[in-house]
C-alpha positions in Angstrom: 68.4 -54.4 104.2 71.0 -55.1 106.7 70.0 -56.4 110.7 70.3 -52.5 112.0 66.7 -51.7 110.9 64.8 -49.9 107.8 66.1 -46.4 108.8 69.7 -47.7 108.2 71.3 -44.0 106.7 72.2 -43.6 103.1 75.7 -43.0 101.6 76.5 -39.7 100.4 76.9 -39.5 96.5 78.5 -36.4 94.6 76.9 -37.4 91.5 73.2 -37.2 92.4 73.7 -33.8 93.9 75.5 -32.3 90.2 72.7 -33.7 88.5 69.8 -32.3 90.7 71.5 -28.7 90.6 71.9 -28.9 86.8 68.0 -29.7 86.2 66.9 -26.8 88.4 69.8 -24.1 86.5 68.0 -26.1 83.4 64.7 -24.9 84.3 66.0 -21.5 85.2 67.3 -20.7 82.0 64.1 -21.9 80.4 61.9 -19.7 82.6 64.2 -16.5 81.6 63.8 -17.2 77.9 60.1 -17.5 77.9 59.8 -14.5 79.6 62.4 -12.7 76.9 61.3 -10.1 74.5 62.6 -12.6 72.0 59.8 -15.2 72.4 57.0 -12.3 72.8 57.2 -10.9 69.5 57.2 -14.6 67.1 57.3 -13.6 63.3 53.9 -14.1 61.5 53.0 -17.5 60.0 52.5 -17.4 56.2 50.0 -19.8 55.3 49.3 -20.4 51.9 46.0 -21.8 50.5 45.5 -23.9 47.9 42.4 -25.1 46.1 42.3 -28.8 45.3 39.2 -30.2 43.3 37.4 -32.4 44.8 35.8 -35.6 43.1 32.3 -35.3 42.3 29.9 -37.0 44.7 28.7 -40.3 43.5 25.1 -40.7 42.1 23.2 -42.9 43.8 20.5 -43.4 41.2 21.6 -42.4 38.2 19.1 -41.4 35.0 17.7 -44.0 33.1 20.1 -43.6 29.2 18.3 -41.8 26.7 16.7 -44.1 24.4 17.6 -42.4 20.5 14.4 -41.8 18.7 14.2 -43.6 15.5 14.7 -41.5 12.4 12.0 -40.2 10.8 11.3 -41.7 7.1 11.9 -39.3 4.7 9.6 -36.8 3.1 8.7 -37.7 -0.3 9.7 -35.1 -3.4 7.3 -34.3 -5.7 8.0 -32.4 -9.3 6.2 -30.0 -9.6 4.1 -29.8 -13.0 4.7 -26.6 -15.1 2.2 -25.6 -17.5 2.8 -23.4 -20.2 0.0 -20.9 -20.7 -0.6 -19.4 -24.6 1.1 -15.9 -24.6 -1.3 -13.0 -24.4 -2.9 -12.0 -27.5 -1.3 -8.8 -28.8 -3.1 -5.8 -30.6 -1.9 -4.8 -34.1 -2.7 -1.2 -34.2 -3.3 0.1 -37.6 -2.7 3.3 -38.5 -3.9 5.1 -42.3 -1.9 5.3 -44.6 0.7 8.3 -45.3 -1.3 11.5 -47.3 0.5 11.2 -51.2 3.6 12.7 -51.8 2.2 15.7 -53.9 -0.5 16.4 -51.6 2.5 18.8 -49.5 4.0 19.5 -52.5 3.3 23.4 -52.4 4.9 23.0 -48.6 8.0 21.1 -49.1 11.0 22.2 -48.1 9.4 25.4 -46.3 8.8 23.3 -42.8 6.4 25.6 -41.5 2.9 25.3 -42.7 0.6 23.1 -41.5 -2.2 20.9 -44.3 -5.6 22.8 -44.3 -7.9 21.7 -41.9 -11.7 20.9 -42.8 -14.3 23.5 -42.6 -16.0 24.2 -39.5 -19.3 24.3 -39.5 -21.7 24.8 -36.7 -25.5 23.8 -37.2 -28.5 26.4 -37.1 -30.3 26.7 -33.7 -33.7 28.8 -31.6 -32.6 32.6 -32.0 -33.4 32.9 -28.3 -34.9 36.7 -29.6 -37.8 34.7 -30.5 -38.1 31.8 -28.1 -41.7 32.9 -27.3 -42.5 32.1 -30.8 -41.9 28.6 -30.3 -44.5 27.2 -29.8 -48.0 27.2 -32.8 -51.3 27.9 -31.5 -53.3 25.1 -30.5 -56.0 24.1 -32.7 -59.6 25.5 -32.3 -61.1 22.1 -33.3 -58.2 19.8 -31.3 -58.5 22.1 -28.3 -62.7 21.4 -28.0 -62.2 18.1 -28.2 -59.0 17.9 -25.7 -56.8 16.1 -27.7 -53.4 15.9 -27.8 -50.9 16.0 -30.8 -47.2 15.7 -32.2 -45.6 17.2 -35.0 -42.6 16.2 -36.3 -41.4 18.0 -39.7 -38.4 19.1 -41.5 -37.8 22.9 -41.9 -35.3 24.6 -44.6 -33.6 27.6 -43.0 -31.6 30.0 -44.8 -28.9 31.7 -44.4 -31.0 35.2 -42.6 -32.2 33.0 -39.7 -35.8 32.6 -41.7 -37.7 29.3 -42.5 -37.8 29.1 -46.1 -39.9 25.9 -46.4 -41.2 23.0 -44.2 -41.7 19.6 -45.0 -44.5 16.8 -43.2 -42.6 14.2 -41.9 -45.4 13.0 -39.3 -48.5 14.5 -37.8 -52.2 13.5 -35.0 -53.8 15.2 -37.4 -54.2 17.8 -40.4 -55.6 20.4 -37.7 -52.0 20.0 -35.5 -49.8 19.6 -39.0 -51.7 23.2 -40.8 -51.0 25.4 -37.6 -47.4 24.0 -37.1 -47.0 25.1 -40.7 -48.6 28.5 -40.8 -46.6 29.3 -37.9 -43.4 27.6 -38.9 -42.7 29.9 -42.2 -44.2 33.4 -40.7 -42.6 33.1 -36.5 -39.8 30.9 -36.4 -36.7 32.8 -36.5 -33.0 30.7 -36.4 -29.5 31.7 -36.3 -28.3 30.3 -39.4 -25.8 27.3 -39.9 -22.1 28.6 -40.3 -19.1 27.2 -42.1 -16.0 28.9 -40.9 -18.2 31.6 -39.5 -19.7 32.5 -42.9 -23.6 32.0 -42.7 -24.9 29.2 -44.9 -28.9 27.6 -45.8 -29.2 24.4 -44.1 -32.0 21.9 -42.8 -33.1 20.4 -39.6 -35.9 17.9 -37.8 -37.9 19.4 -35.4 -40.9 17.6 -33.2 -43.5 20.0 -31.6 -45.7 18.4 -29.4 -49.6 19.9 -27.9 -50.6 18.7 -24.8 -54.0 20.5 -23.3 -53.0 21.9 -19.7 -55.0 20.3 -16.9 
């Protein structure tokens, strides 16, 4: 400061007044720029993402290890124990023997016929005719004094159908076994035994019985 006071004028300087215009034409050119179509429509931003793993969190109180269980001991093996069971017993089927040679010799070398069978023979029977004839009077003397009786005889029947003869096997009484008789050779009518349907004499057991109706 000089002895003329603190309003002493300054010095004109070129230099200060260039660079004070070139800041302001600075900030004009920068104020028509931003307002250019140039910096309105900025080209899109690609961004591009990326996914990094991140560590895993620390535990902060991690599970107790896994204690191993102890083996197991091991299962004992036993054999088993075969037993051999007797084989079943097996049936020897016999069979007769084979007729004799000469028994077909008539048939051999024909094939076709058979051996002759046995005879057939039915057995004598009731002639159903005569089924009311069954059955011999009671006895007179039996019937008074309500007994009761059985018969049981053998008759001879020939080959007509007609008793030829009677035989006592068993008998209450004479009075039971003399009615059964009487009646026996002169009622009793059979159809006679056949052989091969021819009529033959044959024989048969019979049991009459007398029983007093109540």
């Amino acid at each position: 400061m000089t002895g003329a006071g603190f309003y002493e004028p300054q010095k004109f300087r070129p230099t200060g007044l260039a660079l004070v215009v070139a800041v302001h034409a600075a900030a004009l050119g920068a104020l028509v720029l931003v307002k250019s179509p140039v910096f309105e429509r900025a080209p899109p931003v690609i961004t591009r993402i990326f996914n990094i793993p991140l560590p895993p969190e620390p535990v902060e109180n991690p599970p107790p290890p896994v204690e191993s269980e102890a083996p197991l001991p091991p299962v004992p093996t036993t054999t088993p124990t075969v037993i051999e069971l007797p084989p079943p017993p097996q049936t020897v089927r016999t069979y007769p023997p084979p007729p004799a040679q000469d028994q077909f010799a008539s048939n051999a070398g024909t094939g076709t016929e058979a051996p002759a069978l046995p005879p057939l023979r039915i057995e004598a029977g009731f002639d159903p005719r005569f089924a009311a004839d069954q059955q011999p009077p009671y006895p007179t003397s039996e019937e008074r004094a309500q007994r009761d009786g059985r018969v049981r005889l053998r008759v001879t029947i020939g080959a007509d159908g007609r008793v030829k003869a009677v035989q006592r096997l068993e008998a209450t009484s004479d009075a039971f076994w003399r009615s059964t008789e009487r009646h026996a050779l002169s009622r009793w009518r059979f159809r006679p035994a056949t052989v091969d349907g021819r009529p033959v004499e044959s024989t048969k057991v019979l049991t009459i019985t007398f029983q007093i109706e109540v």
